[in-house]
TIVEX-30290 format. One record per residue (C-alpha): residue in one letter; chain; x negated, z negated, y negated. Coordinates in nm, 4 decimals. Example, Ala and Ser with C-alpha at 12.3 -4.5 7.8 and 13.67 -1.06 7.14 Angstrom:
2
  ropa  marlo         u         w         v
     A      A   -1.2300   -0.7800    0.4500
     S      A   -1.3670   -0.7140    0.1060
***
This chain:
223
  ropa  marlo         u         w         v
     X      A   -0.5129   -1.1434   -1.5893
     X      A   -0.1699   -1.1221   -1.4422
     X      A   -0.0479   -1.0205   -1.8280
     X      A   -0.3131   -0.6947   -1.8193
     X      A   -0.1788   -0.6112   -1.4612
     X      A    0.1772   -0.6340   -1.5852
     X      A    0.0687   -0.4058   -1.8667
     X      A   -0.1020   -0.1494   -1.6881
     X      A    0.2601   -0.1442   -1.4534
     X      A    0.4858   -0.0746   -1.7873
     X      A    0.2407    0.1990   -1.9346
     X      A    0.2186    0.3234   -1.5850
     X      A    0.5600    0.3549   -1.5850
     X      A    0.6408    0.5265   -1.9490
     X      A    0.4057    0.7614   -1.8437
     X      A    0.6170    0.8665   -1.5301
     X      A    0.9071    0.9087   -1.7648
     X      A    0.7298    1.0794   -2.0413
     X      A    0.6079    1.3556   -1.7706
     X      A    0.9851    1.3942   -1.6765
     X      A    1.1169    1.3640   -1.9925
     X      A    0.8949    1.6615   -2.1330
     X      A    0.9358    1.9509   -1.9351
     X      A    1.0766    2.2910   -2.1068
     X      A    1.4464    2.2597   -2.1443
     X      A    1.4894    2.6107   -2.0120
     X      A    1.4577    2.4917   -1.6678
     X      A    1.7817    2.3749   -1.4871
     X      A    1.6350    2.0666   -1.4209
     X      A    1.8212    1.8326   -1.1421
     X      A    1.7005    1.4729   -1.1036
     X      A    1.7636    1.2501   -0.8059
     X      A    1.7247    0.9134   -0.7052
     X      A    1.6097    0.7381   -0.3181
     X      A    1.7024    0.4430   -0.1287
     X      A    1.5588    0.3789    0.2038
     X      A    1.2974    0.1374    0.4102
     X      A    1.0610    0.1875    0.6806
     X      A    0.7918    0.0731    0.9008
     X      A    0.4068    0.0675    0.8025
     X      A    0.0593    0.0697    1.0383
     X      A   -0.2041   -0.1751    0.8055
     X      A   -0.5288   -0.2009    0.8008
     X      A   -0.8340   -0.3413    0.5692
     X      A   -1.1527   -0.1246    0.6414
     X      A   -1.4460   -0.3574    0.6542
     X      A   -1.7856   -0.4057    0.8130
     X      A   -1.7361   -0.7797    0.7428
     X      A   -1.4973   -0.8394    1.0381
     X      A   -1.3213   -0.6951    1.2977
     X      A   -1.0086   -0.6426    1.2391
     X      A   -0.7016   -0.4654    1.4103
     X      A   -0.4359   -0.3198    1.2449
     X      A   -0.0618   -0.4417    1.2522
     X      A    0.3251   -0.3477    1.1900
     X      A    0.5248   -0.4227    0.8711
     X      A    0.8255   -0.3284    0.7425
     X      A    0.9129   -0.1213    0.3839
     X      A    1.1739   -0.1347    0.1088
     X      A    1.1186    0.2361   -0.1012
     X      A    1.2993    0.3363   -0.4138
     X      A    1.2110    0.7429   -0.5642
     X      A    1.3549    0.9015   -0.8352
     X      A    1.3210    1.2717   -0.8206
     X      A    1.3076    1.5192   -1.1071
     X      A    1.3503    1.9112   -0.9270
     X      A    1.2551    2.2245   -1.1457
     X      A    1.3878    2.4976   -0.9240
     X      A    1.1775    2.7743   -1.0828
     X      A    0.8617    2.5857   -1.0145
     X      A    0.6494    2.5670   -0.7187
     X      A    0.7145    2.1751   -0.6652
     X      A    0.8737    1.8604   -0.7499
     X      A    0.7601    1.5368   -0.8760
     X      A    0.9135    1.1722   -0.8075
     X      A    0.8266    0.8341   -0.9025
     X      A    0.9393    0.4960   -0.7371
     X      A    0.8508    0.1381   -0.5832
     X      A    0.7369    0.0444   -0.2587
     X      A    0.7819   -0.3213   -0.1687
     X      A    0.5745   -0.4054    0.2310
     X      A    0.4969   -0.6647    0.4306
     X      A    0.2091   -0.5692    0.6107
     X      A    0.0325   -0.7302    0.9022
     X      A   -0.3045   -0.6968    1.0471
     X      A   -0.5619   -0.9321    1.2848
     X      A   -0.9047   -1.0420    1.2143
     X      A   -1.1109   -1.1580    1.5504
     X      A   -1.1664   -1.5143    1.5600
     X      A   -1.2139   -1.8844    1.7253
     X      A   -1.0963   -2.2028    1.7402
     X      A   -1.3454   -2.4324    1.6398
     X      A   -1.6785   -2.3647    1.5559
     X      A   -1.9028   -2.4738    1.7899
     X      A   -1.7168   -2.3148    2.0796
     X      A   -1.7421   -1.9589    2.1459
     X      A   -1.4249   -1.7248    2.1631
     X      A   -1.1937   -1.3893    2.0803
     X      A   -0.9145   -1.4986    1.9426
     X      A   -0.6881   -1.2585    1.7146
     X      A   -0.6135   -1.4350    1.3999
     X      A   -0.3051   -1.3022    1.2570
     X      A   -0.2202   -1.2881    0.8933
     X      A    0.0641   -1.1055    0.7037
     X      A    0.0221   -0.9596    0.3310
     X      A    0.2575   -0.8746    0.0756
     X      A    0.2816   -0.5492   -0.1615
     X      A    0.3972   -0.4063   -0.4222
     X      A    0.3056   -0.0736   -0.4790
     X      A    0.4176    0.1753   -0.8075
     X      A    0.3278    0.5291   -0.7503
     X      A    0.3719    0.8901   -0.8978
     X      A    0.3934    1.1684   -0.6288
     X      A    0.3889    1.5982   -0.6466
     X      A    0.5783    1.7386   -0.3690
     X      A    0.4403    2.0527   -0.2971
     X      A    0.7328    2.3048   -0.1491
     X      A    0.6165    2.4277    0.1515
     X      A    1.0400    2.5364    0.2648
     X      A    1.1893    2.4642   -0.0317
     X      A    1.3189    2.0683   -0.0679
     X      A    1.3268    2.0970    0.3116
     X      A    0.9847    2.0361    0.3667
     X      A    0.7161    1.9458    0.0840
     X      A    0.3355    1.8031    0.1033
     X      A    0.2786    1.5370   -0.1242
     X      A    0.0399    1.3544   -0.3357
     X      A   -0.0320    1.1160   -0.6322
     X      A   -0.1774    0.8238   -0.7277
     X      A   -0.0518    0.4432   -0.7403
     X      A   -0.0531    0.0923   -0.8757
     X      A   -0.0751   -0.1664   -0.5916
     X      A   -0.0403   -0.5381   -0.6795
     X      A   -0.0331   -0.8076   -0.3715
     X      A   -0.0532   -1.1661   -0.2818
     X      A   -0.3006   -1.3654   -0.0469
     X      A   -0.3297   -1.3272    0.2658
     X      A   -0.0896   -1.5800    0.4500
     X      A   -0.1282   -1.7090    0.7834
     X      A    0.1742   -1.6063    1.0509
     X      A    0.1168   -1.8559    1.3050
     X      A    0.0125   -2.1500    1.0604
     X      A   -0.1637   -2.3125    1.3604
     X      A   -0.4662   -2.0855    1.3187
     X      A   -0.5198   -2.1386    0.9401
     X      A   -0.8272   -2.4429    1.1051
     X      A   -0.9694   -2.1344    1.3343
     X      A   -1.3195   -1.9569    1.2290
     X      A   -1.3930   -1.6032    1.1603
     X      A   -1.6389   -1.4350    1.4529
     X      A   -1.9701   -1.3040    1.3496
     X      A   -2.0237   -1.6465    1.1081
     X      A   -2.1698   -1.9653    1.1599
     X      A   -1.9244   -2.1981    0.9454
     X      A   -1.6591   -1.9543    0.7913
     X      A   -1.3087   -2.0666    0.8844
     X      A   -0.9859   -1.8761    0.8310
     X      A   -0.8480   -2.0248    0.5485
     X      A   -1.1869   -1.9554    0.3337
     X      A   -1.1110   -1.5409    0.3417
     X      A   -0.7207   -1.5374    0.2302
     X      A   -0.7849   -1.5144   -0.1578
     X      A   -0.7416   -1.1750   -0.2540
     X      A   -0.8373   -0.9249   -0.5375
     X      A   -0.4829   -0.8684   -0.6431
     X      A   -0.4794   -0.5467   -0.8350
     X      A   -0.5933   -0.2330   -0.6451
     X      A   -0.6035    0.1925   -0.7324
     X      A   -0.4279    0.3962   -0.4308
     X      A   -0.3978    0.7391   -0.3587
     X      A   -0.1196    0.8666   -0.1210
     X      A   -0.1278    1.2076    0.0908
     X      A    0.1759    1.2332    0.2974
     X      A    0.4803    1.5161    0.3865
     X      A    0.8291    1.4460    0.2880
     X      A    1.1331    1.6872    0.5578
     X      A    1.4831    1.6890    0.5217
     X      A    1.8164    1.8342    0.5241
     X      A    2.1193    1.7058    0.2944
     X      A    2.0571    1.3607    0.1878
     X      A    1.8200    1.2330    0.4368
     X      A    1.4872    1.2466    0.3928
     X      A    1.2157    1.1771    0.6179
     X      A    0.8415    1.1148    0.4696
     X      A    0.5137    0.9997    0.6306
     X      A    0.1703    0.8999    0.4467
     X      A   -0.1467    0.7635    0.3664
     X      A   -0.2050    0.5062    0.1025
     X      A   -0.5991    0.4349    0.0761
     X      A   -0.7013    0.1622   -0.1888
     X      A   -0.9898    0.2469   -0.3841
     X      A   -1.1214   -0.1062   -0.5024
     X      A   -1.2244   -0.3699   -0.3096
     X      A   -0.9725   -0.6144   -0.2008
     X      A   -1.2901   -0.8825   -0.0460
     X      A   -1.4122   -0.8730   -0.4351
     X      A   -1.2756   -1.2401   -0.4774
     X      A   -1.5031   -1.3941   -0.2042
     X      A   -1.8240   -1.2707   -0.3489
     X      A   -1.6800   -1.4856   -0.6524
     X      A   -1.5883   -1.7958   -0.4138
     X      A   -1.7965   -1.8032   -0.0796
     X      A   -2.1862   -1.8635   -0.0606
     X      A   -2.2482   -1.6629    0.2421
     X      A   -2.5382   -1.4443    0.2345
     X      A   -2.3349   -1.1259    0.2317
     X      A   -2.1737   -0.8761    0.0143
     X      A   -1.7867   -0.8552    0.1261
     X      A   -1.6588   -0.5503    0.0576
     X      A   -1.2820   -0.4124    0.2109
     X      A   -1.0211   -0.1261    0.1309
     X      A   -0.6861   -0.1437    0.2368
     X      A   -0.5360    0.1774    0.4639
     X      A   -0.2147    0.2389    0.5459
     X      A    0.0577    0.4605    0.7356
     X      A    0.3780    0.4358    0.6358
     X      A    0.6881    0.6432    0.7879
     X      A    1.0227    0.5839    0.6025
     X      A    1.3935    0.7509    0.5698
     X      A    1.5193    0.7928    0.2197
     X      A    1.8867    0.8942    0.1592
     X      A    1.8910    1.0776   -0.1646
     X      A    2.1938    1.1367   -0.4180
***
């Protein structure tokens, strides 16, 4: 499985390069490249639980490709997040309680944007679709990982952390700037279900079901 996921990555990325690489050489094409990080607002949207979202941090990489004569740009780069979020929970369970269990996630995210120019470079509205692959969840207080998850009779913390690793995104967002800084906000949705592995694993009498959404504001300097 992990050899398909690292395939679909590579074609992914030839892709991006074959778009770039195949515009019409009359166009005084300038290409680019990012470095920045950032902060991100995470979330899995679920009837299963409650949950609540949390802060994480970002490492972004973009390479740009500008056609000056053309109504937009395109990019293509990495995003590497830790995300946090809280699921409501107990302590043991035959007592009752709301306790917020928190766990942490981490992402990997490959992704293909247009930039729309709304001023120019200055401003642009973007959108495109990415590759997200991620871990389990993981506990951040590993003193919770023997609580229980509210809303079930016998289903403890620890039982929910596998996770569907692979996952389609799209991103809407609005990159502004002058010079080399750049300053871009968005929303990453994830299309497939990230819960898919605990209908695999778990017996409960339920159909899990959970899509990850998240904000994420960041500061590229370009050059």
């Amino acid at each position: 499985m992990k050899n398909k996921q690292l395939t679909l990555l590579v074609a992914l990325s030839m892709l991006f390069v074959t778009i770039t690489q195949a515009q019409h050489k009359s166009y005084d094409i300038k290409n680019g490249f990012g470095i920045g990080g950032g902060i991100s607002l995470f979330n899995i949207k679920t009837d299963n639980f409650t949950t609540t979202k949390g802060n994480g941090f970002i490492v972004a990489l973009a390479a740009t490709v500008d056609i000056p004569n053309r109504w937009y740009t395109v990019s293509y780069g990495m995003q590497i997040s830790e995300n946090t979020f809280e699921i409501s929970g107990r302590m043991t369970d035959l007592v009752a309680g709301d306790e917020q269990i928190e766990y942490k996630l981490m992402a990997a995210q490959l992704g293909f944007l247009f930039h729309g120019k709304i001023i120019g470079n200055n401003f642009t509205i973007d959108v495109g679709p990415q590759l997200q692959y991620n871990g389990d969840l993981e506990f951040k207080n590993s003193q919770q990982e023997s609580y229980y998850i509210n809303g079930y009779d016998n289903l403890s913390a620890s039982d929910i952390t596998e996770m569907s690793k692979f996952n389609i995104n799209g991103a809407i967002g609005a990159t502004a700037g002058f010079g080399p800084l750049r300053l871009r906000a968005q929303y990453i949705y994830g299309f497939l279900n990230m819960f898919e592995k605990l209908n695999d694993n778990l017996n409960e009498d339920v159909s899990f079901k959970g899509n990850p959404e998240t904000i994420m504001f960041t500061a590229l300097f370009t050059f």
